[in-house]
C-alpha positions in Angstrom: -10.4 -13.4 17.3 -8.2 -11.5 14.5 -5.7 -14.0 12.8 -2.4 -13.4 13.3 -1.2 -15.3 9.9 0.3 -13.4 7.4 -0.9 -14.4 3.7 1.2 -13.9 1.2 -0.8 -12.7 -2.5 -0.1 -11.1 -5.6 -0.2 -7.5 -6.0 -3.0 -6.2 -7.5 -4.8 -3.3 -8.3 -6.8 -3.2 -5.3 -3.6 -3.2 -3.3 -1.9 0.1 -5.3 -3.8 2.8 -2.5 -2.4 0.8 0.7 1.3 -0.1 -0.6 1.1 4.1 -1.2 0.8 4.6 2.3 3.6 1.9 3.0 5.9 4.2 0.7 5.0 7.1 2.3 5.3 6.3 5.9 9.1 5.1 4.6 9.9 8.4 3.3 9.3 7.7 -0.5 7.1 9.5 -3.1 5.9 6.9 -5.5 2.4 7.5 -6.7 -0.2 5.4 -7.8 0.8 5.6 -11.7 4.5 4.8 -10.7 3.6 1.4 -8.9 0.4 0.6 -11.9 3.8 1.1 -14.6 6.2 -1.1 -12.4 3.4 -3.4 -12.5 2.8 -3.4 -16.2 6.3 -4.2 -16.7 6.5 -7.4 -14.1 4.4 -8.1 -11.1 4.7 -8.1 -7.4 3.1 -9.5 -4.4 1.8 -7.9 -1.0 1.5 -9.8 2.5 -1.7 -9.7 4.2 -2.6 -9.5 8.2 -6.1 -9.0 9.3 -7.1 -7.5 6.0 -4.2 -4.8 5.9 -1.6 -5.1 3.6 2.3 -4.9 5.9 4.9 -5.2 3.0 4.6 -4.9 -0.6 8.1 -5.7 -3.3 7.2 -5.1 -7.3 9.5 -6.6 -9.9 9.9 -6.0 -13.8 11.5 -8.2 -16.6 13.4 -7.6 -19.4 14.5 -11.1 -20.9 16.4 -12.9 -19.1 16.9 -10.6 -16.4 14.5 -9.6 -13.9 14.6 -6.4 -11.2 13.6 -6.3 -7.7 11.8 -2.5 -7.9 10.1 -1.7 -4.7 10.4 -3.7 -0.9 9.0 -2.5 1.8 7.3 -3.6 4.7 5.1 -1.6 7.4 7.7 0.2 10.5 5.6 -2.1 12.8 6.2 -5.2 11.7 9.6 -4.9 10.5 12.0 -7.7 12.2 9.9 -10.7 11.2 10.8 -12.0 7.9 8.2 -10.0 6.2 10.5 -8.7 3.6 12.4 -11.6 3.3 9.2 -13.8 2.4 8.7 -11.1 -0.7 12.0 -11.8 -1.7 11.6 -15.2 -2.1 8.3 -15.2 -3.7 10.4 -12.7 -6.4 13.6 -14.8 -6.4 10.9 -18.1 -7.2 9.0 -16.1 -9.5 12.7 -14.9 -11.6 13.1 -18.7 -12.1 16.3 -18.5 -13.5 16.6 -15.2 -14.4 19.8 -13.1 -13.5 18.0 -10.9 -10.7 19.4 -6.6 -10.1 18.5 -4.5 -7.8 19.8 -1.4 -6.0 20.2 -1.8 -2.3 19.8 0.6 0.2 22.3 0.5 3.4 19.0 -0.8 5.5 18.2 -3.4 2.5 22.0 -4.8 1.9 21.9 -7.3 4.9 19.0 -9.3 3.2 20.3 -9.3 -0.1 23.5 -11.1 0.4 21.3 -13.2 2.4 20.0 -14.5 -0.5 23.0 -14.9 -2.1 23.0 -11.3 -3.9 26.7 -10.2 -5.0 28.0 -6.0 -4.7 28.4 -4.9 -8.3 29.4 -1.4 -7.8 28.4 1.9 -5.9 25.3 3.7 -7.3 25.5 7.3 -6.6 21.8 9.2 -6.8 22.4 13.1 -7.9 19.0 15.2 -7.3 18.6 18.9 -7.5 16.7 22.1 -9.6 17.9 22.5 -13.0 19.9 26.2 -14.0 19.2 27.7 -17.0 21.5 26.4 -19.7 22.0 26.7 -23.2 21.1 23.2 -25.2 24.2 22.3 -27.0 24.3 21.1 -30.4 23.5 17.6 -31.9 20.9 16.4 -29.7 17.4 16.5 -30.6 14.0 15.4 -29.6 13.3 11.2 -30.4 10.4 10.5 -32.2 8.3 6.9 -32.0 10.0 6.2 -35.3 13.4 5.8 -33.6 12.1 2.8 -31.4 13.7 0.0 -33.1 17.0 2.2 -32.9 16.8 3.1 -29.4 16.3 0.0 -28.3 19.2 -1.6 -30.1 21.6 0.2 -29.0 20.3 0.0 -25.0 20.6 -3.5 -25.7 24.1 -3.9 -27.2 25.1 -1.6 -24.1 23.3 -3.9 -21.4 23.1 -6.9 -22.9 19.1 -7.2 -22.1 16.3 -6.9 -23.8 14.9 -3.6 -22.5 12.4 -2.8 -25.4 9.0 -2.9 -23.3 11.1 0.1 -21.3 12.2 1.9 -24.0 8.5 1.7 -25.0 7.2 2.8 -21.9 9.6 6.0 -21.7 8.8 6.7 -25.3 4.9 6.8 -24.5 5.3 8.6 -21.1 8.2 10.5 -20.8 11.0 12.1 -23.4 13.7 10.9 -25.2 16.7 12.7 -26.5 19.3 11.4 -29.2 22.3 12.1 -31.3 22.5 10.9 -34.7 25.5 9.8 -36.6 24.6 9.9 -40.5 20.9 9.9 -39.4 21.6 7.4 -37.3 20.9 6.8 -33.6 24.2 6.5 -31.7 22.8 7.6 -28.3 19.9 8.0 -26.2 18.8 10.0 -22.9 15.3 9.6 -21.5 13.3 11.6 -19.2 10.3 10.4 -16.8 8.2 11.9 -14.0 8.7 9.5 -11.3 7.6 10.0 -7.5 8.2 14.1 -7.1 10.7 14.1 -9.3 12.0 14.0 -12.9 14.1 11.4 -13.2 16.9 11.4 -16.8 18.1 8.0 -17.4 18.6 5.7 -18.1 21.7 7.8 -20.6 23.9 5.4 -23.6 26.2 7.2 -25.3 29.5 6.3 -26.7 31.6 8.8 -24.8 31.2 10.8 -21.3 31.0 14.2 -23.5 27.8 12.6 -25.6 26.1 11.5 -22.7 26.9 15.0 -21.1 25.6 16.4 -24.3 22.4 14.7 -24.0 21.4 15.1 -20.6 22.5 18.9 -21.1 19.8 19.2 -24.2 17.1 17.5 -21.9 18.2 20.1 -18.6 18.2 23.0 -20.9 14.1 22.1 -21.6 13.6 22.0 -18.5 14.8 25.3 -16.3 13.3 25.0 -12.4 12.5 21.5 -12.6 13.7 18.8 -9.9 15.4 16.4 -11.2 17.3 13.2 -10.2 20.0 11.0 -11.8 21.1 7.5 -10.5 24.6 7.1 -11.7 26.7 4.6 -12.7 29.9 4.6 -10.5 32.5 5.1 -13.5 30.2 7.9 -15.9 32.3 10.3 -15.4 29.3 12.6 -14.9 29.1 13.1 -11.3 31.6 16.7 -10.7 29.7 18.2 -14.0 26.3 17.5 -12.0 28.0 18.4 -8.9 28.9 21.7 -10.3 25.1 22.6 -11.8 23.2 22.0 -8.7 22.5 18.4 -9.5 24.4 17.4 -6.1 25.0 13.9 -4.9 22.5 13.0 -1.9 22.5 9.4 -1.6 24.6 6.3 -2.6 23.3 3.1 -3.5 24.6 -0.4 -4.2 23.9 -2.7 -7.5 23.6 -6.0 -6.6 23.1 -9.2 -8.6 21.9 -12.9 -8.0 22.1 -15.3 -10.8 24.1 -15.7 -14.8 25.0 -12.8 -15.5 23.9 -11.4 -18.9 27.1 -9.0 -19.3 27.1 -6.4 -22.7 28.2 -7.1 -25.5 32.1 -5.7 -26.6 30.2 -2.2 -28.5 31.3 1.6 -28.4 28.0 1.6 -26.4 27.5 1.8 -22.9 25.2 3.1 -19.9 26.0 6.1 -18.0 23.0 6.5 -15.8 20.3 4.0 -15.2 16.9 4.4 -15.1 15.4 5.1 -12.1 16.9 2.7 -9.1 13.2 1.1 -9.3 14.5 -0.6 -12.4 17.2 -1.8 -10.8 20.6 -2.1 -12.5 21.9 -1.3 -15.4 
């Protein structure tokens, strides 16, 4: 007789093809190389009935923080604590790590479940980029500017982000401005799913973090991209008015200390991709 037990494992290599089907039948467009970086970043864990994997969560770290990336759980066997089993594997695994995510309308129920708090709204902007002129004062990042970049994304979140900044150095494209040769902002650029995601964006004003994701657009004429906002960037009727329309809204959520930025003429304006979770 098949068992009827779910097992509960980590996530693993072998797992990547089946929790791609899981993503797909829920509407997403994660590939293979998007769940193998989430998992180089953290881990995850898959549940297990009769040899086919039904849910799947990922999660990264970065210090003392840890995101909730990916949760999902196979259409048939939703409605039996699948995907809040995952959860608590993650929320024991965090320890006592502050723990963000973004929530979904569908997802929001379980997270304050589990003792998640609302941060703020997280508006996702997607569309084909115009032609545009790239303004002045940004310019391409190089793997020299590391130490900079990441010093600045941590004095505007507060966490320690450098295996990130790392990862969107070595597979992606980073803009910056410089101040007296020095970096004073920073826009990154990934392929993610079918899109190309910008973010996450710190800057010191709206108009340099305009400027930055303006010099990244205008390299990339035709391409879909997508940009997960923070509520108060003051970015979103620019983006609205290019094409780059708002199509969803999210929610930041957090469990846990909070590891809040430091006081810094730094902050974020768009995250990275929501699988990062927030900021």
């Amino acid at each position: 007789m098949p068992s009827t037990e779910i097992e509960f494992v980590e996530f693993r290599a072998e797992h990547l093809d089946a929790t791609l089907e899981l993503t797909a039948q829920a509407g997403w467009t994660n590939r293979k190389d998007d769940l193998s970086m989430l998992l180089g970043l953290g881990c995850g864990y898959v549940a297990i009935l009769n040899n086919h994997v039904v849910g799947s969560m990922c999660m990264t770290f970065f210090g003392e923080v840890a995101t909730i990336g990916i949760l999902v759980v196979d259409e048939k066997m939703r409605g039996q604590g699948i995907g809040g089993q995952l959860m608590n594997l993650a929320l024991k695994k965090a320890g006592k790590r502050e723990c963000r995510l973004i929530a979904s309308s569908d997802g929001k129920p379980l997270y304050l479940k589990l003792g998640f708090d609302e941060m703020e709204a997280a508006p996702t902007h997607r569309g084909v980029v115009a032609c545009m002129d790239a303004p002045d004062g940004a310019e391409w990042a190089t793997l020299d500017d590391f130490d900079q970049i990441s010093e600045i994304d941590r004095t505007a979140t507060g966490i320690d982000r450098r295996a990130l900044i790392s990862t969107l150095l070595n597979k992606g494209v980073i803009a910056v401005i410089r101040h007296a040769g020095k970096v004073v902002g920073y826009a990154a650029m990934l392929r993610y799913g079918s899109d190309e995601v910008a973010g996450p964006v710190v800057a010191s004003s709206t108009e340099e973090a305009r400027r930055l994701l303006s010099f990244i657009f205008s390299q990339r004429t035709g391409a879909l991209i997508r940009v997960d906002l923070r509520q108060q960037s003051g970015l979103a009727d620019w983006l609205n008015s290019i094409g780059i329309a708002e199509v969803s809204t999210g929610t930041a959520m957090r469990r846990g200390k909070a590891h809040a930025a430091t006081e810094a003429p730094f902050r974020t304006y768009v995250l990275a991709s929501s699988q990062f979770g927030f900021p």
